[in-house]
TITOR-112796 format. One record per residue (C-alpha): residue number from 1; x, y, z. Coordinates in Angstrom, 1 decimal, decimal comma, m for minus. Layout:
BEGIN
+-----+--------+--------+--------+
: num :     xx :     yy :     zz :
+-----+--------+--------+--------+
: NUM :      X :      Y :      Z :
...
+-----+--------+--------+--------+
This chain:
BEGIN
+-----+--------+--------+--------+
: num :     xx :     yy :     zz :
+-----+--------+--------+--------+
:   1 :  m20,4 :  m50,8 :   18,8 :
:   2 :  m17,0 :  m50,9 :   16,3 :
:   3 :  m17,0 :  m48,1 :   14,3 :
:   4 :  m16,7 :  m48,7 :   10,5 :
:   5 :  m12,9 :  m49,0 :    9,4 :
:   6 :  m13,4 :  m45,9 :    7,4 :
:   7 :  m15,0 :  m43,9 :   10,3 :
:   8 :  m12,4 :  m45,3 :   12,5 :
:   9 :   m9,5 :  m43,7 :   10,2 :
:  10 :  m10,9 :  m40,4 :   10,2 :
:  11 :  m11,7 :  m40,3 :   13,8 :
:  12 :   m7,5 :  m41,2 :   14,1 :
:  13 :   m6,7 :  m38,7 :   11,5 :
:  14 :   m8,6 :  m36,0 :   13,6 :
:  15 :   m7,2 :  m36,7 :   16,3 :
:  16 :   m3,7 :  m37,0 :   15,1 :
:  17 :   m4,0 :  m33,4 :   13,8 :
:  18 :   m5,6 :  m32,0 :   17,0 :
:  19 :   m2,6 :  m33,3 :   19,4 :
:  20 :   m0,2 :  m31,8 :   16,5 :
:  21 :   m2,2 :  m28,4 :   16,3 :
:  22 :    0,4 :  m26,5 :   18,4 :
:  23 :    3,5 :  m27,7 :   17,2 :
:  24 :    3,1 :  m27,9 :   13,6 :
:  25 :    1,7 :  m25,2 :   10,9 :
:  26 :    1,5 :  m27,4 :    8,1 :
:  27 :   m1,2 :  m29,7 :   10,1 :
:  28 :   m2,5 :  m26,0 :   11,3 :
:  29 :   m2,8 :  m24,9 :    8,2 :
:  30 :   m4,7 :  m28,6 :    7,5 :
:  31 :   m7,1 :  m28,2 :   10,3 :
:  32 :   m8,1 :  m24,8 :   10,3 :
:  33 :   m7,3 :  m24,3 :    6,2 :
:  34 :   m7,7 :  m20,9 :    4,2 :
:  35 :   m7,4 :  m17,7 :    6,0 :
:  36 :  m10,6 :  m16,3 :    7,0 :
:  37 :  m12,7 :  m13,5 :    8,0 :
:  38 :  m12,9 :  m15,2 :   12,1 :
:  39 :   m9,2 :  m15,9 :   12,5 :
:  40 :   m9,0 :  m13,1 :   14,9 :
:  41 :  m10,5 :  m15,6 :   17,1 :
:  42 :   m7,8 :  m18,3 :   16,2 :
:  43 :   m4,3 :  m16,6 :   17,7 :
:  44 :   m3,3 :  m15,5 :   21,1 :
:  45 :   m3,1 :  m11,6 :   20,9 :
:  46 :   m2,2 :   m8,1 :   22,7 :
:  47 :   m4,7 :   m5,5 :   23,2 :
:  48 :   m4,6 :   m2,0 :   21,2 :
:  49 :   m6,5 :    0,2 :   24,2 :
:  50 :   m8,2 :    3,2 :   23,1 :
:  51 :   m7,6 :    6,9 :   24,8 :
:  52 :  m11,4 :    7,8 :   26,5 :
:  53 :  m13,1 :    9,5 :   25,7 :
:  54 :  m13,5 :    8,3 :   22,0 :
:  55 :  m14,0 :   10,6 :   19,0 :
:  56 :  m16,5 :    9,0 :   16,5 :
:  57 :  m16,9 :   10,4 :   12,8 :
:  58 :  m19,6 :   12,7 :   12,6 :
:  59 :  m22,7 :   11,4 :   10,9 :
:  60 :  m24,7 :   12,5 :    7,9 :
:  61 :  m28,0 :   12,9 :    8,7 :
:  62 :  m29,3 :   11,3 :    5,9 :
:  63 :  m28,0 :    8,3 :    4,3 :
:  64 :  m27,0 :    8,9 :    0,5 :
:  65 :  m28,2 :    6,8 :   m2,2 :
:  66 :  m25,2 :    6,1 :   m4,9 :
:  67 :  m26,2 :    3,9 :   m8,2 :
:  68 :  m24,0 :    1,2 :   m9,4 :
:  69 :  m21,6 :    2,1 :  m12,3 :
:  70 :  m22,9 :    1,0 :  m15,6 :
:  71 :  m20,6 :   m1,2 :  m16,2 :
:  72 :  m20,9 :   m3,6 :  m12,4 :
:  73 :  m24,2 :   m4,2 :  m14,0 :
:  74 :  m25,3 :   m7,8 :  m14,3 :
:  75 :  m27,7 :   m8,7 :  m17,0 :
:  76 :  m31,2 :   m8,1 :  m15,7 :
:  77 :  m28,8 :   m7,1 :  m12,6 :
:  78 :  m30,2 :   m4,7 :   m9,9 :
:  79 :  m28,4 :   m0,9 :  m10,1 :
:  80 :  m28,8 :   m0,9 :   m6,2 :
:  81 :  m25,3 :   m0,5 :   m4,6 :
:  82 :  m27,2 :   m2,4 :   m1,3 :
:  83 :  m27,5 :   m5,6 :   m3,2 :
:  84 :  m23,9 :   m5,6 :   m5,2 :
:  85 :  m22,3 :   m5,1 :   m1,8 :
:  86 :  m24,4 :   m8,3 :   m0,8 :
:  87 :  m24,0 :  m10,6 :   m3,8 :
:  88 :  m20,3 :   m9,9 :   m3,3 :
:  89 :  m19,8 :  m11,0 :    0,0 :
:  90 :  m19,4 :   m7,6 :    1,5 :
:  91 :  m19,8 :   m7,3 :    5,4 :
:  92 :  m19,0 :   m3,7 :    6,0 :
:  93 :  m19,2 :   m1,3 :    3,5 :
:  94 :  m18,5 :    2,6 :    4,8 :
:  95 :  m17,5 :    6,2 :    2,8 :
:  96 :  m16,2 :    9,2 :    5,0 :
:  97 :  m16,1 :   12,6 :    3,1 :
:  98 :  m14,7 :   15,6 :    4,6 :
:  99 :  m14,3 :   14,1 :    7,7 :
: 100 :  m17,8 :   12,7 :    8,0 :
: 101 :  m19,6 :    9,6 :    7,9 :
: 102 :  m21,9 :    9,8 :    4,8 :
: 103 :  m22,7 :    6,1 :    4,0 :
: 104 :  m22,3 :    3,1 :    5,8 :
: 105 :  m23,8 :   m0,8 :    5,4 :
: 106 :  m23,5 :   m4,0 :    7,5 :
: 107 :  m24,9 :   m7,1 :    6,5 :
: 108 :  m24,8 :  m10,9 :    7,6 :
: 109 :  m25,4 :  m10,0 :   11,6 :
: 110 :  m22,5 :   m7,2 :   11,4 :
: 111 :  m22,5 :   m4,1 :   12,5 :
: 112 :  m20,3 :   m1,2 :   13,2 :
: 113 :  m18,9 :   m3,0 :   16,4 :
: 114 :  m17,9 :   m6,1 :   15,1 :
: 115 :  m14,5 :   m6,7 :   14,6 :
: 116 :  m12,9 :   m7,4 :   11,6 :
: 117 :   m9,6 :   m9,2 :   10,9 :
: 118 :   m7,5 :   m6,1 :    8,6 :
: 119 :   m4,8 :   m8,9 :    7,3 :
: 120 :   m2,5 :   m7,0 :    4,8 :
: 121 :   m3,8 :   m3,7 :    5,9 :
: 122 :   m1,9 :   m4,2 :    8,9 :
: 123 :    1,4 :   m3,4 :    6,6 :
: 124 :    1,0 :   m0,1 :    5,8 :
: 125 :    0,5 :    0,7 :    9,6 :
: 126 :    3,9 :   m0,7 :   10,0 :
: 127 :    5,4 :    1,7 :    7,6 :
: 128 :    3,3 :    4,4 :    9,0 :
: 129 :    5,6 :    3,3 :   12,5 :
: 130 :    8,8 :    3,7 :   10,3 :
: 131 :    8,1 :    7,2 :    9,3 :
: 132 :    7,7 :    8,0 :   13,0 :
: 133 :   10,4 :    6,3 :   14,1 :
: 134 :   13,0 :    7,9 :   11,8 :
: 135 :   11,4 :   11,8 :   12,8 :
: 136 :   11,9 :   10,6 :   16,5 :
: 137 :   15,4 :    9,4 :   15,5 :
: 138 :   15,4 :    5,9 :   16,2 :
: 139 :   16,3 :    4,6 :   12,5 :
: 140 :   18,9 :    7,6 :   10,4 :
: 141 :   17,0 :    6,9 :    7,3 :
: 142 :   15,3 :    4,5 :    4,6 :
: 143 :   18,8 :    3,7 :    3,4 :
: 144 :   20,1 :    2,5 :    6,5 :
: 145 :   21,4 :   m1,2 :    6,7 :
: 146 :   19,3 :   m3,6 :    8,0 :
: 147 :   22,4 :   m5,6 :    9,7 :
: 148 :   22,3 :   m2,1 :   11,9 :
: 149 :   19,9 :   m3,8 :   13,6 :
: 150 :   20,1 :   m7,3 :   12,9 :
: 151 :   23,3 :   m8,1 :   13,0 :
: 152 :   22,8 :  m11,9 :   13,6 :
: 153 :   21,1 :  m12,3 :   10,0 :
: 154 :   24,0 :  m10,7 :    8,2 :
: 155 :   26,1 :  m14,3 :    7,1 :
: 156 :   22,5 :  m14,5 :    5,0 :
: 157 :   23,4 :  m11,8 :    2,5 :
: 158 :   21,8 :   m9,2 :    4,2 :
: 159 :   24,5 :   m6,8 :    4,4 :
: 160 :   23,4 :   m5,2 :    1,5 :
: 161 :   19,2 :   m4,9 :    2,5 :
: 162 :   18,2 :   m1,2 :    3,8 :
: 163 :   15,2 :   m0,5 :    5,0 :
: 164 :   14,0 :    1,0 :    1,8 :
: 165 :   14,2 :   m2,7 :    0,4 :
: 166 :   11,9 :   m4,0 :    2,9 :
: 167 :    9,2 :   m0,6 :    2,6 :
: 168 :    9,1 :   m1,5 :   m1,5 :
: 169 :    9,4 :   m4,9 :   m1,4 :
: 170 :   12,4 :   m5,4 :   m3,1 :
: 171 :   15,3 :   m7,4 :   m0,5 :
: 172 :   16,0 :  m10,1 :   m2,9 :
: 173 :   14,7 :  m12,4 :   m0,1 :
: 174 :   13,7 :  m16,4 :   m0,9 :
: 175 :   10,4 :  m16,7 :    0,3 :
: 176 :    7,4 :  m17,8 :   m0,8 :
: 177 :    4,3 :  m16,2 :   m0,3 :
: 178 :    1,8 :  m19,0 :   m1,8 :
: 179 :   m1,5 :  m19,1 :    0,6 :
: 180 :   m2,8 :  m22,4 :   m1,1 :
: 181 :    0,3 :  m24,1 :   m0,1 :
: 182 :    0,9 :  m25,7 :    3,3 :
: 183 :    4,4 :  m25,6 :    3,0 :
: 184 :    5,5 :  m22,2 :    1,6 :
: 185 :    6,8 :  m19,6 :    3,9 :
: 186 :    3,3 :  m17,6 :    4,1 :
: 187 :    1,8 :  m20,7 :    5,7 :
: 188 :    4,6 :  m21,0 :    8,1 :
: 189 :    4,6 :  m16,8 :    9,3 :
: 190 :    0,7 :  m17,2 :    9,2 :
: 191 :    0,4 :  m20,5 :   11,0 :
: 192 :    3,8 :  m21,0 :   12,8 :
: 193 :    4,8 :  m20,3 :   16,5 :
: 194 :    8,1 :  m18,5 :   16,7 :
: 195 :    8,3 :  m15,5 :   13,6 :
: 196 :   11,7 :  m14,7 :   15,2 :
: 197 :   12,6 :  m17,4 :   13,8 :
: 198 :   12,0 :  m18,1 :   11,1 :
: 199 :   13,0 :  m14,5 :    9,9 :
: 200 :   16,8 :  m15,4 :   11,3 :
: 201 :   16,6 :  m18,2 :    9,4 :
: 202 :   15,7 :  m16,1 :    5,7 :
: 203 :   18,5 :  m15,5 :    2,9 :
: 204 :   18,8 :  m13,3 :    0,1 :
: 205 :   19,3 :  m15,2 :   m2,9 :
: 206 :   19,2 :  m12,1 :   m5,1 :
: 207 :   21,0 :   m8,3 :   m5,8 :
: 208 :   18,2 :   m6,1 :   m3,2 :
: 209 :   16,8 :   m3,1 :   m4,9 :
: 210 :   16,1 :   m4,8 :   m8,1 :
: 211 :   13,1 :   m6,8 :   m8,2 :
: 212 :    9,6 :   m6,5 :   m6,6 :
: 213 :    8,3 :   m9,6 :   m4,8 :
: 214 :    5,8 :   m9,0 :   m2,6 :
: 215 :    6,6 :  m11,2 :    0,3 :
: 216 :    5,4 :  m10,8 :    3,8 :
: 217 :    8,5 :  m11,8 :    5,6 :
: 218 :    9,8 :   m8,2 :    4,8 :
: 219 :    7,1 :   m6,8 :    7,1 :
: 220 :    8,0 :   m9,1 :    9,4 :
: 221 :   11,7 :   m8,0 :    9,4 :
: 222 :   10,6 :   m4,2 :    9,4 :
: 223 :    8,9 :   m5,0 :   12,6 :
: 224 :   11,9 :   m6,9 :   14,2 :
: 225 :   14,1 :   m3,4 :   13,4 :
: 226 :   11,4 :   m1,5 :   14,8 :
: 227 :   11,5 :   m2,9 :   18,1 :
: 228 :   15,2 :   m3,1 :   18,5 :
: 229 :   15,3 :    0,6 :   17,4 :
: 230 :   12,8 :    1,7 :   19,7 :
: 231 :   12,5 :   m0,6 :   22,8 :
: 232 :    9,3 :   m1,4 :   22,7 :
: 233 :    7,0 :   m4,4 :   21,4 :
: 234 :    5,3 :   m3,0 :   18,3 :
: 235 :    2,2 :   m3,4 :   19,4 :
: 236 :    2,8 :   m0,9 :   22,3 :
: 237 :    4,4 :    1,2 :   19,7 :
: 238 :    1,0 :    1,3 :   18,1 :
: 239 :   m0,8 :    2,1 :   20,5 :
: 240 :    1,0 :    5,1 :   21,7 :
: 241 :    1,7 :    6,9 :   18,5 :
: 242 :   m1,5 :    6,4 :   16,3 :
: 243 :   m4,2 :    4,5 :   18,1 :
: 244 :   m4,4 :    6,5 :   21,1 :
: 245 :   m4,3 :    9,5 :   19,3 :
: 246 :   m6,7 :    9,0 :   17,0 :
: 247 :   m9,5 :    9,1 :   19,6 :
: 248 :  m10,7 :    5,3 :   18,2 :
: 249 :  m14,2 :    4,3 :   19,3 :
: 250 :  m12,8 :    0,8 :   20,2 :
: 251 :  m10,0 :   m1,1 :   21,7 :
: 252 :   m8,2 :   m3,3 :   18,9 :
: 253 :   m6,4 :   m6,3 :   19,0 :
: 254 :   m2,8 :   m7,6 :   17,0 :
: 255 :   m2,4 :  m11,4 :   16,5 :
: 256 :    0,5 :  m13,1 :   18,0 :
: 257 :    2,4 :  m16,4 :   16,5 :
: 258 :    2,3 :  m17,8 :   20,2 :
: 259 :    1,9 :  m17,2 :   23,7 :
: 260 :    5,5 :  m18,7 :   24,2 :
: 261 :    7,8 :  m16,5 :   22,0 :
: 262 :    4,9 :  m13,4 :   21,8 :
: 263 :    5,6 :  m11,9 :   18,7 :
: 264 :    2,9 :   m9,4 :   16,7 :
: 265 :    2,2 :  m10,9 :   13,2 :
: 266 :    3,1 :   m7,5 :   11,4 :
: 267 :    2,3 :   m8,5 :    8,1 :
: 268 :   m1,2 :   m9,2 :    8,9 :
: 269 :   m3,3 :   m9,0 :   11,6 :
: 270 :   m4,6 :   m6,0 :   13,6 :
: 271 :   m8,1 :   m6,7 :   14,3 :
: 272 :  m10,6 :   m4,1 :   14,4 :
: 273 :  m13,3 :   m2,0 :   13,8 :
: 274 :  m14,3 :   m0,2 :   10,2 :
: 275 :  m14,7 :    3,0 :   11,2 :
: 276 :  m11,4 :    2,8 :   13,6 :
: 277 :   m9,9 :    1,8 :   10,0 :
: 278 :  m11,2 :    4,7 :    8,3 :
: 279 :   m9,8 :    6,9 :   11,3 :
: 280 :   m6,3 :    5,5 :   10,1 :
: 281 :   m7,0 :    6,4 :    6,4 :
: 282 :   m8,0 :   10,2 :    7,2 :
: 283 :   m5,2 :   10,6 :    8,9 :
: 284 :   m3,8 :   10,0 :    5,4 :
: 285 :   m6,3 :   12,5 :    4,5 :
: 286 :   m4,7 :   15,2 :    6,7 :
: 287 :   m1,0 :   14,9 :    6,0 :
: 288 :   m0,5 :   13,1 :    9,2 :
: 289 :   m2,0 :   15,6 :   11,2 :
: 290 :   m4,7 :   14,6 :   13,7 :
: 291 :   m6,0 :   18,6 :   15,3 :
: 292 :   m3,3 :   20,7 :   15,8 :
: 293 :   m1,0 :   17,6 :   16,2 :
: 294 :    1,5 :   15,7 :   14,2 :
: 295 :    1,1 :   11,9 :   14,2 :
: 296 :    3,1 :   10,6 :   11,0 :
: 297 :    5,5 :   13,3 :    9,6 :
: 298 :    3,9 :   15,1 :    6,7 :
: 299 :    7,2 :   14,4 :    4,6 :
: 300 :    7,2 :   10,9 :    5,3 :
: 301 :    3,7 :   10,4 :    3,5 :
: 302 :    4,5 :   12,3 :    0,9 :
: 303 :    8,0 :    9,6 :    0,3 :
: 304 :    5,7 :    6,9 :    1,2 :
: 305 :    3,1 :    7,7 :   m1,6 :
: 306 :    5,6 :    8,6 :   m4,5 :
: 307 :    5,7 :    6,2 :   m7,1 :
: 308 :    9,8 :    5,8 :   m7,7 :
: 309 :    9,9 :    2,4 :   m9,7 :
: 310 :    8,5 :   m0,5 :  m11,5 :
: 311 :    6,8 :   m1,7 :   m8,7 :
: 312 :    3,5 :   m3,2 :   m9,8 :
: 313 :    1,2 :   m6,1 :   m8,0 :
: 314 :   m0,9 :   m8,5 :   m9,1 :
: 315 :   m3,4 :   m6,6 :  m10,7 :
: 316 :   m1,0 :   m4,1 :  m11,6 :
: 317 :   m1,3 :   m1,2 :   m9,4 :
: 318 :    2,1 :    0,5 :   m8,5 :
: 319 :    3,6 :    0,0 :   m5,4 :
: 320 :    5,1 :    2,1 :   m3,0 :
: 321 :    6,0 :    1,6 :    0,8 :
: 322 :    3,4 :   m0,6 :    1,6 :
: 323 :    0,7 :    1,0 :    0,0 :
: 324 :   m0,6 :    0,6 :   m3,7 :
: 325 :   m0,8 :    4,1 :   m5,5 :
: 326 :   m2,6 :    5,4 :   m8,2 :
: 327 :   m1,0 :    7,2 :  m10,9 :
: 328 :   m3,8 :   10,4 :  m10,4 :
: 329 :   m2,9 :   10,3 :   m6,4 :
: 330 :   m5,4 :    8,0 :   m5,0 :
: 331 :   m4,0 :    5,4 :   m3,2 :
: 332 :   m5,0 :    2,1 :   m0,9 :
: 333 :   m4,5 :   m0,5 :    1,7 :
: 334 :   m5,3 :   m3,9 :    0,9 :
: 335 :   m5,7 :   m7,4 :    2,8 :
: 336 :   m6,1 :  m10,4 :    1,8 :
: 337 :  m10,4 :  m11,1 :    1,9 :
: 338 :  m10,8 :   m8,2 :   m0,3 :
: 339 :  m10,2 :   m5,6 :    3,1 :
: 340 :   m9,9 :   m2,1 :    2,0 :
: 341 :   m9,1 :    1,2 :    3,3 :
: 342 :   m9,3 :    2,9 :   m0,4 :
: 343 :   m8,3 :    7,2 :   m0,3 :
: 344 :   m9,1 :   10,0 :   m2,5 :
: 345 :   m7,1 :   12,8 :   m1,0 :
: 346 :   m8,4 :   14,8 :   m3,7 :
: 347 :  m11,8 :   14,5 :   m3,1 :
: 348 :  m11,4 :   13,9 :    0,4 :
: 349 :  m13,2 :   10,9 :    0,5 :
: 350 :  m12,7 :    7,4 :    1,9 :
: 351 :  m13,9 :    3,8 :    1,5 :
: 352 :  m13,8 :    0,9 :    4,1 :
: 353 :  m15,0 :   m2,4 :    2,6 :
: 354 :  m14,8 :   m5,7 :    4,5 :
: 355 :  m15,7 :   m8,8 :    3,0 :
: 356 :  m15,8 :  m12,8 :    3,7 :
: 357 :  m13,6 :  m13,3 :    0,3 :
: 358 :  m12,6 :  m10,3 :   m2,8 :
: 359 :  m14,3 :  m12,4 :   m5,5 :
: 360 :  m13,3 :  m11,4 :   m8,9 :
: 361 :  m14,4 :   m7,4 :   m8,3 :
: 362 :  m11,8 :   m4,8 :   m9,2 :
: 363 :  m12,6 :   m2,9 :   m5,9 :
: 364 :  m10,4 :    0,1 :   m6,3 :
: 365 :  m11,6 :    0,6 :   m9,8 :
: 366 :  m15,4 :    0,3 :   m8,3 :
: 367 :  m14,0 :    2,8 :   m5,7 :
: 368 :  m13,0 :    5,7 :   m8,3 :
: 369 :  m16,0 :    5,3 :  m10,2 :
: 370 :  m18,3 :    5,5 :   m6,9 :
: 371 :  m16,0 :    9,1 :   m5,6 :
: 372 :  m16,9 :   10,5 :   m9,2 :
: 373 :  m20,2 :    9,9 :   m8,7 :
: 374 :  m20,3 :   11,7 :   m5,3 :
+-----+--------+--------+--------+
């Protein structure tokens, strides 16, 4: 039997877009549409391995009960933390303080060993990298040129770019970081197959050091110098200097663009575990210090959590090398879904919340109200 003319189009259409799925990110971007919490699944990808045996959190042995702030309160709204996390599409929900695991919450069929996609998270781990790579003198320093390393991109105006410029967001770059649109240059690092390219191909349309712009392309860029610097693929960069050492309870994974040109999405895309998340953020916590040894330089956080400029985001939190900072000293990693590793160094506390979408919560704000309650 003839299918109905409409039916028939529809059936062409999909099958138009599935024989241009791995060729084209804008009918990528089409077919599988808005980033979300299962596109781990979606890209090819290389393996974090964990060092055995693993070294978990220690656990409280009772689980805390925290009320909701006065003023998350719906009217006729439950005070129960439990059922706010839920009615705001929260899928992992977990506080560490002084190094132990006081609270934690999965719902919709998670639990602690499902992985979670850490999207803009992943950034501050790169910066984390650049601290390491400067103590173990592959890079001089923050203000070092770009072009050092790149010197193919320098007939695009990046002669002038450091490394600094890329950390704070501020290389004059034209790029557009729009995730609703299917043509602007987030949908084509996200969804394209060769991020190499596409970064040779950026220019800097503007004086760098001037104006913050959060664009992901300078993550991207910060990668490429990384592994230029050191030799290695980032990923195995990773691995050996933070995720190995942290005694994770999990093997991870980092998205690729393709299997062809095998390069880590940087600005997004380490795929995880919560509390291997948290692990990250108390090393944070301790200065960069993980037992009696040094993982990120102590000095290097302490640059990477100043607040030097103007730098704000979209909700108006300053930034600083990829991480959003506090005026009072807290500070945070954010991705995209509402994904947060949120740290009170002062109180020595941590939150991990993973979600299917943010919503319209101020999380960090929730987050300072819930570490003065405890």
């Amino acid at each position: 039997m003839a299918l109905p003319t409409n039916l028939r189009f529809r059936y062409y259409i999909c099958i138009l877009l599935l024989s241009s799925l791995s060729s084209c990110h804008v009918i990528r971007y089409i077919y599988w549409n808005f980033a979300d919490i299962n596109d781990y699944k979606k890209f090819p990808a290389d393996t974090l391995r964990k060092q055995s045996p693993p070294s978990p959190f220690p656990e409280s042995l009772s689980h805390i009960s925290l009320s909701l702030p006065q003023e998350y309160l719906s009217q006729g709204g439950s005070s129960d933390l439990d059922d706010f996390l839920y009615r705001n599409s929260t899928l992992a929900f977990l506080i560490i303080r002084n190094d132990t695991l006081i609270y934690e919450n999965y719902r919709k069929g998670y639990s602690r060993s499902s992985i979670f996609p850490s999207f803009s998270i992943s950034k501050s781990f790169i910066a984390a990298l650049t601290g390491i790579a400067i103590q173990e003198g592959y890079i001089k320093s923050v203000d070092q040129p770009v072009t050092d390393f790149l010197p193919e991109i320098k007939d695009n105006g990046f002669q002038d770019v450091t490394i600094k410029d890329l950390l704070e967001m501020r290389s004059g770059i034209d790029f557009k970081e729009g995730y609703y649109n299917p043509f602007s240059g987030m949908a084509k690092f996200y969804y394209g197959l060769d991020l190499k390219q596409y970064c040779r191909k950026l220019k800097v349309i503007s004086k760098p050091g001037q104006i913050y712009q959060y664009q992901s392309a300078n993550t991207q860029i910060l990668a490429m110098i990384l592994e230029k610097a050191t030799g290695r693929r980032i990923s195995d960069y990773l691995e050996e200097k933070i995720w190995r050492k942290l005694g994770m309870e999990y093997d991870a994974t980092w998205s690729k663009d393709s299997k062809k040109h095998n390069s880590n999405k940087a600005f997004c895309c380490i795929n995880a575990r919560p509390t291997d998340f948290a692990k990250f953020g108390q090393l944070f916590i301790n200065s960069g210090q993980w037992g009696n040894k040094e993982i990120i330089p102590a000095g290097w956080i302490q640059q990477t959590l100043t607040i030097t400029n103007d730098s704000r985001d979209s909700q108006g939190y300053p930034y600083t090398y990829h991480w959003r900072v506090i005026e009072d000293g807290d500070f945070f990693a954010k991705g995209i879904l509402g994904q947060f590793i949120y740290i009170s160094p002062g109180k020595k506390i941590i939150f991990v919340r993973f979600g299917s979408k943010a919503g319209k919560i101020r999380w960090p704000d929730l987050f300072k109200k819930l570490s003065e309650e405890l």
